[in-house]
N, C-alpha and C positions, 0 to 999 in steps of 0.2 A: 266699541259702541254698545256691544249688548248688554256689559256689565253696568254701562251707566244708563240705558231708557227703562224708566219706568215700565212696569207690565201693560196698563193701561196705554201707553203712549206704543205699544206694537199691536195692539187689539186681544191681549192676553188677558183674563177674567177665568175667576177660581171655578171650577166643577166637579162633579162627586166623581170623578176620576184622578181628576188634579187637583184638589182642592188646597195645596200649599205653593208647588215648585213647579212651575213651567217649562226649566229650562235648566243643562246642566253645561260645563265646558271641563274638560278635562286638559290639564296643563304637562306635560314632563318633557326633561331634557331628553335630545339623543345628540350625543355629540355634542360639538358648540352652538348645535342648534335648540329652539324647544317647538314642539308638536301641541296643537290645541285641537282636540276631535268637541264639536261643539253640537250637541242634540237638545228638539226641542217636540212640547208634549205631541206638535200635529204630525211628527214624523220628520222635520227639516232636521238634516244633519250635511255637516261640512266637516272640512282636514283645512285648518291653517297652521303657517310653520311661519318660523322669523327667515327662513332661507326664501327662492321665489315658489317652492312649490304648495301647492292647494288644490284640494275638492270641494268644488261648490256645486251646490241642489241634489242630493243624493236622495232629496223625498219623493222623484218622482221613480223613484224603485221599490216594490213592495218590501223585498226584504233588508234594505236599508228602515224605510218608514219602522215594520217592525223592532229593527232592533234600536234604534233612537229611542221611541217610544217606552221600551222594554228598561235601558239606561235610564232613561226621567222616573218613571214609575220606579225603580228600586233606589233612586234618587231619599226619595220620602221618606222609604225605613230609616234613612244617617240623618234625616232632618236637624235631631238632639244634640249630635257630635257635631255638627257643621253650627261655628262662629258667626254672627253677622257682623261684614266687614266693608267698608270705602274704599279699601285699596285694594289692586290689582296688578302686584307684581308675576314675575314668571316665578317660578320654583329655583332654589338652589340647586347645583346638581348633585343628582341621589336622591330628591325629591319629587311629589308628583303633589297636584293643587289640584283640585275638585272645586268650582265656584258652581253653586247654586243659584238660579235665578228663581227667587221667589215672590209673590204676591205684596212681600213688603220687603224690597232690598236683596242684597246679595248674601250667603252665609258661604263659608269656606271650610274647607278639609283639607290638612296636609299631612300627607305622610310620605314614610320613608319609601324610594321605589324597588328597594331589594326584597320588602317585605311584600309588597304586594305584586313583583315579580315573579317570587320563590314559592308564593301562594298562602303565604303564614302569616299576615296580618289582619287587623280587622277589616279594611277596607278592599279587601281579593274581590270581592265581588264587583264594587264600582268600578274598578281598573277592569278586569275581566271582561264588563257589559261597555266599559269604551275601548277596547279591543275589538269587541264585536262588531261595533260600529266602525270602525277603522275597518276592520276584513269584510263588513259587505263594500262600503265606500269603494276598496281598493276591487273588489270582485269587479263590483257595475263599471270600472274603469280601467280594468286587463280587458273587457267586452266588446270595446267598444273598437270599431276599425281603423 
């Protein structure tokens, strides 16, 4: 649902912070399953998987907020590389998908996941910063009783 509503239609509107991409989801296989860590510019970030498990509302943690936040905003630098695309398949595996939600549709990045694994691709960094988001997710939810 996030890849297909409109910015406007969740109350999303450009500003000189975000002025492009409001919203990122990151896609990769683990096993037969695939992992989508999904951040957006106000801090909302969640873990959904094709298996039953998931984290949802991680915004109301500061350091989830920041590091969602932190993933959108470096979002922007890949703006260029990122395709605007209709479809939203999962990744092949070996693969990882970066969809971007932007002000006008959705743009996409795919690459290989051993490169940005291994740390030797152009896009270490986007995987990296939804890693980050993943390890607060998973912190705020070891916490809890």
């Amino acid at each position: 649902m996030m890849l297909t509503t409109p910015a406007e239609k969740v109350g999303e509107k450009p500003s000189k912070e975000f002025p492009r991409i409001y919203g990122i989801l990151m896609d990769w296989p683990i096993g037969e399953q695939t992992a989508t860590i999904f951040s957006s510019s106000t801090g909302a970030a969640s873990l959904y998987t094709t298996s039953t498990f998931g984290i949802i509302g991680g915004e109301g943690h500061e350091a989830v907020r920041a590091a969602a936040i932190r993933f959108v905003r470096a979002a922007d630098r890949y703006f260029d590389s990122a395709t605007p695309t209709t479809e939203f398949p999962y990744p092949t595996a070996g693969r990882v998908r970066f969809y971007f939600l932007t002000f006008n549709g959705v743009r996409v990045i795919e690459t290989d996941l051993a490169s940005v694994s291994n740390r030797t691709g152009k896009f270490v960094e986007l995987f990296g910063l939804g890693q980050a988001v993943l390890t607060e997710l998973r912190l705020v939810t070891e916490k809890r009783p």
